[in-house]
C-alpha angles and dihedrals in degrees: 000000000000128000088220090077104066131064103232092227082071128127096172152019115204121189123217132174126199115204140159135105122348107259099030092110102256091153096040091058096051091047095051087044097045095029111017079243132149136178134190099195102045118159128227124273120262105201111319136325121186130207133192142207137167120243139183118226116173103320091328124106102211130188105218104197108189130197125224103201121190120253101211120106099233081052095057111079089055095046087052095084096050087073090074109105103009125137107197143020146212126203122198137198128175102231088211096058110062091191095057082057088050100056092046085099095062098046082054092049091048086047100046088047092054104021138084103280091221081049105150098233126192124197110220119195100195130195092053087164101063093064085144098065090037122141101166106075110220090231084059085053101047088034091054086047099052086052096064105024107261131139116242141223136158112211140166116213095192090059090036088237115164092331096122086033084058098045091043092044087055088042098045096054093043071052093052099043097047094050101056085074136084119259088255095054109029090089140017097196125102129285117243110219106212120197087253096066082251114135118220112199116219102212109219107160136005110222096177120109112256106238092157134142108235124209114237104177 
């Protein structure tokens, strides 16, 4: 992996996904998130993409890369394996759109099969903004997240509405978790050498039990 990839200042790279049906504005959301960036006329993903931005949790500089991973079918066995490593996970569903909450339940059933099973994963309820056309009720969504464990937000990435609250809320408690180890043991992925004598720690896999609280607003 290149140097180039990494800020010296540092102290950690933390790995997301995205994932869920294809339209419900998974790119828009990490744009907006990574760049303050929306577009109207986003395409859909081909594959997967991939976007970064530094973020301070506690005393910590973290690199939070996020992967935007295509929702359609023929798209899926390759996105699989991008699962591998991360640390957290966002789950989007269009509110306007009943059948991309439907099939919510297969996308966490994909992610709890390949992913980290301590994996820190956030239930976003996106299109916040076209309450008039919804057809997902809030209290499903929060209801559905209670059930199996998640943490819960609705956001809007057009009107930029709880979509940096969401992605701070997945990366502070990765934050949180890891840092209740020790340094041997908060990561088990490799140490990056800089020309400064600084380490930089790639964070693969989380082995820490979750005991967060989640918010469900």
């Amino acid at each position: 992996m290149g140097i180039d990839v990494f800020d010296e200042e540092c102290d950690y790279l933390f790995k997301a996904v995205v994932i869920g049906d294809s339209g419900v504005g998974k790119s828009n959301l990490i744009s907006r998130f990574t760049k303050d960036e929306f577009r109207i006329d986003s395409k859909p993903t081909i594959g997967v993409e991939f976007g970064y931005k530094n973020i301070k949790v506690r005393d910590k500089l973290i690199k939070a890369q996020i992967w935007d991973t295509a929702g359609q079918e023929r798209f899926r066995a390759i996105t699989s394996s991008y699962y591998r490593g991360a640390l957290g996970a966002m789950l989007v569903y269009d509110i306007t759109r009943l059948s991309t909450f439907v099939n919510i339940k297969k996308w966490l059933h994909e992610l709890r099969e390949f992913g980290n099973e301590d994996m820190v994963i956030i239930l976003v309820a996106n299109k916040s903004d076209l309450s008039h056309s919804r057809e997902v009720e809030k209290e499903e969504g929060k209801a559905f997240a209670e059930k199996e464990g998640l943490c819960f937000m609705e956001t809007s990435a057009l009107q930029n509405l709880n979509v940096e609250e969401a992605f701070l809320q997945m990366i502070t408690i990765i934050h949180d978790i890891i840092s209740q180890k020790s340094l041997e043991d908060k990561m088990n992925g490799p140490k990056l050498n800089l020309t400064n004598g600084k380490e930089i720690h790639i964070a693969d896999e989380v082995t820490a039990t979750k005991q967060v609280n989640c918010c469900s607003r």
